[in-house]
C-alpha distance (Angstrom), angle and dihedral (degrees) to the residues before:
residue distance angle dihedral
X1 . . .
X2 3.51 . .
X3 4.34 120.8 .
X4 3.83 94.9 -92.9
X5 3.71 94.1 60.4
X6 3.60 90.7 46.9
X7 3.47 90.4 75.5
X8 4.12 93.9 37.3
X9 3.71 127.9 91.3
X10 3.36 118.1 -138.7
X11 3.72 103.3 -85.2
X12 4.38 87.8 55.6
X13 4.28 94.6 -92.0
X14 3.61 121.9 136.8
X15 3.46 110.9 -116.1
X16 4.11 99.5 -169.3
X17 3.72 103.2 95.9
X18 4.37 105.2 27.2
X19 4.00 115.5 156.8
X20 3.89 121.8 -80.6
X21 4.13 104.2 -86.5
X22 3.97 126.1 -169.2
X23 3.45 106.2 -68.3
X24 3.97 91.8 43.2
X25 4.07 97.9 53.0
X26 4.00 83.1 41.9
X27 3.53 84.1 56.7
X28 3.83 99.9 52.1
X29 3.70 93.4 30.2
X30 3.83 92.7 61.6
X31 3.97 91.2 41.6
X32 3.36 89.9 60.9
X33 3.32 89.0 46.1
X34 3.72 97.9 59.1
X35 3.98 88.9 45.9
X36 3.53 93.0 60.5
X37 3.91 94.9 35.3
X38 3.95 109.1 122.9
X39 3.83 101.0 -145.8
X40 3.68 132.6 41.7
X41 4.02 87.5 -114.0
X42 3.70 97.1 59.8
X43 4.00 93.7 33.9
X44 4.51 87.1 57.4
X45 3.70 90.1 38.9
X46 3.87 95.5 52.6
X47 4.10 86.8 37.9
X48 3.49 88.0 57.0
X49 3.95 101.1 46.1
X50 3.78 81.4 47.6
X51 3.52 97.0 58.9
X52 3.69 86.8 38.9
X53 4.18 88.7 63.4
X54 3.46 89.8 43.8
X55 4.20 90.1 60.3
X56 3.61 84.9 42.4
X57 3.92 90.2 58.4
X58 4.23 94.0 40.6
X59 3.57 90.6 53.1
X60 3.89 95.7 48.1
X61 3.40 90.3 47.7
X62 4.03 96.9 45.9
X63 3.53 94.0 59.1
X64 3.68 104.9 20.6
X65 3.81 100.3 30.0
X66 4.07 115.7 140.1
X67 3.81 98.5 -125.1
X68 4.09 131.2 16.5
X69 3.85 81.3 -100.4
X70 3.80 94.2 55.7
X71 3.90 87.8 47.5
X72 3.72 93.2 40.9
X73 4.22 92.9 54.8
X74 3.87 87.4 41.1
X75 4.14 88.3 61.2
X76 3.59 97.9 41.2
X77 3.64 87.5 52.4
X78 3.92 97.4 47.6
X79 3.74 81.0 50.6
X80 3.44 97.3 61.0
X81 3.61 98.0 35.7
X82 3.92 88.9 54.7
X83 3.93 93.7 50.1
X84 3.59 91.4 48.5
């Protein structure tokens, strides 16, 4: 497998840069959320559902990712999120 195809699906794509999907507008939607939240309740709650889309998206990506780099940023990411 040489570097190109690292970054290739299987029909030849680049998979580095693919639109937002669920998990990843949950994500940012929820962030913003907490920044704007007005009491330190509502600010850890929407931190936490936040961080709970962004699992959602590592996970999808680790085992369902498009190309090994997709997969490879979706475990690093679980990682972290899971030692966090």
């Amino acid at each position: 497998m040489g570097v190109t195809s690292y970054f290739r699906d299987r029909r030849g794509k680049q998979t580095v840069v693919l639109p937002p999907n669920l998990p990843l507008l949950a994500w940012a939607g929820f962030g913003a959320a907490s920044a704007m939240a007005l009491t330190p309740r509502y600010q850890d709650l929407m931190r936490r559902a936040s961080q709970g889309a962004m699992m959602w998206w590592a996970a999808g990506e680790t085992f369902r990712g498009r190309s090994p780099f997709r997969r490879t940023l979706g475990a690093a990411t679980l990682m972290r999120s899971l030692t966090r």
